[in-house]
ChimeraX commands (.cxc) that place a marker at each C-alpha (Angstrom):
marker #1 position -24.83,0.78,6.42 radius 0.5
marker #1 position -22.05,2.19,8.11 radius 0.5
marker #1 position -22.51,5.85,9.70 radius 0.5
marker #1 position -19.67,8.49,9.34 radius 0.5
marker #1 position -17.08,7.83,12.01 radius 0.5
marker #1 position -18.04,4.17,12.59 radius 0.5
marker #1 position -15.02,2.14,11.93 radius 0.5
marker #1 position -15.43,-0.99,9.37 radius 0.5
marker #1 position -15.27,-4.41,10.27 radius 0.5
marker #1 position -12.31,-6.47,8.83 radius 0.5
marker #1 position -13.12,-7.89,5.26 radius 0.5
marker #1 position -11.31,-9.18,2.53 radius 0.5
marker #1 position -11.69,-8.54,-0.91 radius 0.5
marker #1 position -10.28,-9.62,-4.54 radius 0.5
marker #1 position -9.24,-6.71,-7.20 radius 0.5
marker #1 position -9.91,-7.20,-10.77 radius 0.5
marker #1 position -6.61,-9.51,-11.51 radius 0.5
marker #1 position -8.13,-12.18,-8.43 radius 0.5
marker #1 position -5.11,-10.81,-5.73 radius 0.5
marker #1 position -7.20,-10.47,-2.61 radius 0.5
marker #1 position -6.38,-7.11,-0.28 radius 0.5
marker #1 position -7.06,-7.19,3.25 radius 0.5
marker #1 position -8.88,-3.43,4.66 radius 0.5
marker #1 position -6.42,-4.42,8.06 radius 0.5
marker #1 position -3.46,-4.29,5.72 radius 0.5
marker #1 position -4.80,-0.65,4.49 radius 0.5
marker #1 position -5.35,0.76,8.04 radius 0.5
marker #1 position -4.23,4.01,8.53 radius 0.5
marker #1 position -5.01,4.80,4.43 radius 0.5
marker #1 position -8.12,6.43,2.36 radius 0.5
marker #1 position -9.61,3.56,0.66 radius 0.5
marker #1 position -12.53,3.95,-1.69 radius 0.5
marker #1 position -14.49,0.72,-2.69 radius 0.5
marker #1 position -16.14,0.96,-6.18 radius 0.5
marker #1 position -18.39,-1.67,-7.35 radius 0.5
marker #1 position -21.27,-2.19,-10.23 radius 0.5
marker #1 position -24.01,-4.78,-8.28 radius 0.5
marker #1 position -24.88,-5.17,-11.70 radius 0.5
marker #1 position -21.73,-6.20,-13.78 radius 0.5
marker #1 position -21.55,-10.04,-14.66 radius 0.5
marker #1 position -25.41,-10.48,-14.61 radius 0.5
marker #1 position -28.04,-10.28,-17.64 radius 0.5
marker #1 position -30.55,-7.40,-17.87 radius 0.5
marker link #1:1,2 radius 0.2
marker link #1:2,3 radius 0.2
marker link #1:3,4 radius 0.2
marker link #1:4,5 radius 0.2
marker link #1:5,6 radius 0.2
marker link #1:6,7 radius 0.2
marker link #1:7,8 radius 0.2
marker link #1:8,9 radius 0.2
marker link #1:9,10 radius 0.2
marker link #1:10,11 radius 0.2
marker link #1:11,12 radius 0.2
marker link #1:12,13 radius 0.2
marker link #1:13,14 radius 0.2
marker link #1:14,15 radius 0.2
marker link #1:15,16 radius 0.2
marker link #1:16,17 radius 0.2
marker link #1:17,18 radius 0.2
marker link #1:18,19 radius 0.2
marker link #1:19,20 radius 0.2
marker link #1:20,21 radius 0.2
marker link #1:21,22 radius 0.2
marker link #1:22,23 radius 0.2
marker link #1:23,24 radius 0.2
marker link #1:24,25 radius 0.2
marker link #1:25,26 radius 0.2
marker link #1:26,27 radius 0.2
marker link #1:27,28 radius 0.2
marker link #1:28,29 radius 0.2
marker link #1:29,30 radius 0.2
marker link #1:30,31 radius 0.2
marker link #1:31,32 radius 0.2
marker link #1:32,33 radius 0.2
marker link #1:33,34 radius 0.2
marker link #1:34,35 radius 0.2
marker link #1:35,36 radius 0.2
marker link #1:36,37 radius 0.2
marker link #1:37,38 radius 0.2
marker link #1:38,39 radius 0.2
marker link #1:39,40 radius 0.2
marker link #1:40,41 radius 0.2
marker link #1:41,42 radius 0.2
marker link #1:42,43 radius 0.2
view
């Protein structure tokens, strides 16, 4: 967990199409991550 103000470590991450987005590219933007920890498994 991150507090406010802390700055995130570099991390790379696939959108829903598989095209991978890197936060360094965004720096300097408002980027929101939204995930479901849940999608893709049974229950």
């Amino acid at each position: 967990m991150l507090a406010p103000g802390i700055v995130a470590p570099a991390f790379d991450l696939p959108d829903q199409d598989g095209s991978m987005h890197s936060l360094e590219r965004l720096r300097g933007h408002f980027v929101l991550l939204w995930w479901y920890p849940k999608a893709s498994t049974p229950g």
